[in-house]
C-alpha positions in Angstrom: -8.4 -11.4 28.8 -7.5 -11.9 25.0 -8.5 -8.5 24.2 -6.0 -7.0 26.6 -2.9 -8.6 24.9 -0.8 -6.8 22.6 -0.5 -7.7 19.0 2.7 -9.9 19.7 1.4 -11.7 22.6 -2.1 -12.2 21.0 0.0 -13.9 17.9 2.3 -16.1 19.9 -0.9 -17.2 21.9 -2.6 -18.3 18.7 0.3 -20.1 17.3 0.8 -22.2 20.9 -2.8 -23.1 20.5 -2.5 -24.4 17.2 0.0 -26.6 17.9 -1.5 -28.2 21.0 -3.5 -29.9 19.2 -3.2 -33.1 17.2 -4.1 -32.1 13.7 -2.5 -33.5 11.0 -2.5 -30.0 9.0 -1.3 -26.6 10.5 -2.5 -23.6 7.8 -0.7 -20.6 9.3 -1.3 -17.4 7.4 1.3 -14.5 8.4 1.9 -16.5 11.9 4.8 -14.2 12.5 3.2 -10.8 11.6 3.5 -8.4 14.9 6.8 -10.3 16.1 10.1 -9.1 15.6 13.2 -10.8 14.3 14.1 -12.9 17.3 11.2 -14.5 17.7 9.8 -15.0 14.2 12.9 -17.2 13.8 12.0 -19.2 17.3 8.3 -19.4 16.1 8.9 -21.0 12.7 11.7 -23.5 14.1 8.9 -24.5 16.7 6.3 -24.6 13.1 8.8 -26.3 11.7 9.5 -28.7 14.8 5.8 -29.7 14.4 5.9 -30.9 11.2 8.5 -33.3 12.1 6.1 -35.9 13.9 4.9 -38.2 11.6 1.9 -37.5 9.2 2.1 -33.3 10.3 2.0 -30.9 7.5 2.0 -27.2 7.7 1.1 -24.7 4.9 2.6 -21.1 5.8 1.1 -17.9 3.8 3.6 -15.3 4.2 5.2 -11.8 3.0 8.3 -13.0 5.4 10.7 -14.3 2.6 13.7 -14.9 5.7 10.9 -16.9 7.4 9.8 -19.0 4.3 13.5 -19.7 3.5 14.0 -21.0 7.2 10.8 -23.2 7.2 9.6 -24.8 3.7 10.3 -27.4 1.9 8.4 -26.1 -1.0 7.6 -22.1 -1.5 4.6 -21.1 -3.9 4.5 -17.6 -5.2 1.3 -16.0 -6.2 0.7 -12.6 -8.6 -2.5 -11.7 -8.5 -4.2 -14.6 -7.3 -2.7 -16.9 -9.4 0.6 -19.5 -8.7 2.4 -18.4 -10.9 5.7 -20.6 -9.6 5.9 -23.9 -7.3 9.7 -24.7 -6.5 11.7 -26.9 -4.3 12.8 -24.4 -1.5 16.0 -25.2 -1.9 16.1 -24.3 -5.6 14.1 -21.4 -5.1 16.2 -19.8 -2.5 19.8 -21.1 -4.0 20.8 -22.0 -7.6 19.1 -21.7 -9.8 16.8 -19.7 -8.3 13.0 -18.4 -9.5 12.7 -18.6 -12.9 9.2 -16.4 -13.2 10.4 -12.9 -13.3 7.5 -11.5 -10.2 9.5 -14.4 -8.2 12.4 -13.5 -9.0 11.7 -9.5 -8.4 10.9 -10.8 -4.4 14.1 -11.9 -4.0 16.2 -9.0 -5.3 13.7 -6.9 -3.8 15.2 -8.1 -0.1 18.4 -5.9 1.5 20.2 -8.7 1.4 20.2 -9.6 -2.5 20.1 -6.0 -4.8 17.5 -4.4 -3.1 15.9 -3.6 -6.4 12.3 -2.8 -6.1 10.0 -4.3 -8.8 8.6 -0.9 -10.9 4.7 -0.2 -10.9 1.5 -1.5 -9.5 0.2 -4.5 -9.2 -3.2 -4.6 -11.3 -6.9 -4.6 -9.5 -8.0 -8.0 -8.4 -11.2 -7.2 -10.1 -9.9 -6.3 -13.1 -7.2 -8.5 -14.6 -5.8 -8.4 -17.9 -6.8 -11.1 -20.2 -3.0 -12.5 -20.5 -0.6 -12.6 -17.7 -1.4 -10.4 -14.7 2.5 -9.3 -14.4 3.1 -8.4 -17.9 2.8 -4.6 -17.5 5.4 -4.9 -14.9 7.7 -6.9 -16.6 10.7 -6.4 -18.6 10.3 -9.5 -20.6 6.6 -9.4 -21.7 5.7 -9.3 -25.1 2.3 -9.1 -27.0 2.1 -13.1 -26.3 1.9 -12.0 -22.3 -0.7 -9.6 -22.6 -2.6 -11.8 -25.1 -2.6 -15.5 -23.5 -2.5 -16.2 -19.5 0.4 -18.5 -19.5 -0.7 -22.0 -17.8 1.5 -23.2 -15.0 4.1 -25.5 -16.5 6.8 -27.1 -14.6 6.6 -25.3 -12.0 6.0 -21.9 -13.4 3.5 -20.2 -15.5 6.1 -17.9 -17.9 6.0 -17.8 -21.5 9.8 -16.5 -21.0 10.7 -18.8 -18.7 
């Protein structure tokens, strides 16, 4: 019975079913949450795999930077709700890298890079600031961040990008 499988199993079983199907968009939010290393790396190569066939797309929401770097094309990183970068993978994850400063916290956040956390809070859904929803976090913000939410612009929305 589903409700006797353990968090792992109950996760992989979801993701099989989702790609038995023939649909021609896969939306998999935190597919590989429960799973450890192994096989989050074998379940986004099979994710991946699926978007091969013709006309398949899949659109991953994740926390797992390692398993966004091994499957997208394209990341999007959101602050608060909001995109506040779109990049080409490859650019994202190599040179040059993010250019919006929450982005490019994640990334030198991981053991790998610096392992630098990113100081404070992040603010109440409920109760953003009127200008960017980062800027009390962030080094580079001045009174036009907390003033003005920057729109998204080439890719990011910065005013110091």
């Amino acid at each position: 019975h589903p409700h006797e499988l353990s968090g792992g199993l109950a996760q992989r079983a979801a993701t099989a079913l989702a790609l038995v199907g023939d649909a021609p968009l896969l939306l998999a939010d935190e597919p590989t949450t429960g799973l450890d290393r192994d096989l989050v790396d074998r379940t986004v190569d099979e994710l991946r795999a699926h978007t091969g066939d013709a006309g398949r797309a899949l659109l991953m929401i994740t926390h797992d930077l390692a398993a966004a770097r091994r499957v997208a094309d394209t990341v999007a990183v959101m602050y608060a709700g909001r995109i506040v970068e779109i990049a080409p993978a490859d650019a994202f994850f190599g040179a040059p890298g993010p250019r919006h400063p929450y982005a490019r916290g994640l990334l030198d956040a991981l053991p790998e890079r610096a392992f630098t956390p990113i100081p404070g809070s992040p603010p109440e859904l409920g109760d953003l600031p009127p200008g960017c929803a980062f800027a009390a976090r962030c080094a580079l913000a001045d009174a036009t961040c907390r003033a003005a939410r920057p729109p998204l612009t080439e890719g990011v929305a910065c005013h110091r990008a």
